[in-house]
N, C-alpha and C positions, 0 to 999 in steps of 0.2 A: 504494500500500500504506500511506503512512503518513497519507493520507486515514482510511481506513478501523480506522484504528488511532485516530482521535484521535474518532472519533464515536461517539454512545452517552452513555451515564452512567459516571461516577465513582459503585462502588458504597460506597466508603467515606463519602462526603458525602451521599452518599443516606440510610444509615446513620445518620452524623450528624442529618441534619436530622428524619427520624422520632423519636430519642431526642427532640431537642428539643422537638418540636410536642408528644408526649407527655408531659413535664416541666409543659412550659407551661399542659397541660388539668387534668394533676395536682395541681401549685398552685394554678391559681384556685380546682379543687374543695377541695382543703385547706384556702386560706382561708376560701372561701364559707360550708364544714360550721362554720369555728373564728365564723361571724360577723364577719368582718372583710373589709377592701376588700385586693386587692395592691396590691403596691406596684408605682407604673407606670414607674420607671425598672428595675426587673428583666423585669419583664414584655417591658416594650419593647426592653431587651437581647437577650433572647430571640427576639424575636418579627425585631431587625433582623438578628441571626446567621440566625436560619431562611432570610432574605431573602436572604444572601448566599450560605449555603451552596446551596439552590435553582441561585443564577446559576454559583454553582462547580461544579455538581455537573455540567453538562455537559458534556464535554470539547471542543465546540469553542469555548467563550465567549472570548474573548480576557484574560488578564490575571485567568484563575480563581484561579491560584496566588494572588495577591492578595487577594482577594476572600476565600477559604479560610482564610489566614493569617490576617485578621483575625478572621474568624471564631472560628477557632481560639482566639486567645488570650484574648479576651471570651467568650469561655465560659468557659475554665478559671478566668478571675479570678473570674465569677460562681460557676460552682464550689465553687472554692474558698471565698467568699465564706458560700455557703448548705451547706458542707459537712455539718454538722450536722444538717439537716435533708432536701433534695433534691438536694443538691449532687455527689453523687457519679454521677448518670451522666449530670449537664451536666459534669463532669469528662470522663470519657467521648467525649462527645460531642466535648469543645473539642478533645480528644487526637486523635481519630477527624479533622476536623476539619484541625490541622497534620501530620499521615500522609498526608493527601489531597493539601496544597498541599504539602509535601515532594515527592511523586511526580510531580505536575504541572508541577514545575521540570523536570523529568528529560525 
């Protein structure tokens, strides 16, 4: 039974990672429309949370909580970070994100 419990998706991290790849298409278009390059350390924050959240998002991966947690909190820095502008549902996202690796302890 607790097989069967632990296989499948984590749909909060799933969640998460959609918001993010979404952000991620939304800003380049943003910059692209403004004429401009992104900047490739956000980008690529982004792009390594999507990467992690992915491996967390399975429930049998070993050491997801991890993986999630970091996640988690590199997004909300970047967030935070871009608040002003797109930041508020990589907020979101980071929250969604430590909710997941929260539960995954448990």
């Amino acid at each position: 039974m607790a097989v069967a419990r632990r296989a499948g998706w984590d749909w909060l991290a799933v969640s998460a990672v959609l918001i993010t790849v979404m952000m991620s298409v939304w800003y380049v278009t943003l910059i692209a429309r403004e004429g401009g390059r992104p900047v490739a350390w956000f980008l690529g924050g982004l792009a390594g949370c999507a990467v992690l959240m992915v491996y967390g998002a399975s429930r049998a991966a070993p050491r997801r909580g991890i993986a999630l947690a970091i996640a988690g909190v590199v997004l909300a820095a970047l967030g935070y970070l871009a608040l002003l502008s797109i930041g508020f549902p990589i907020l979101v996202a980071g929250i969604l994100a430590l909710v997941a690796a929260i539960k995954a302890r448990r």
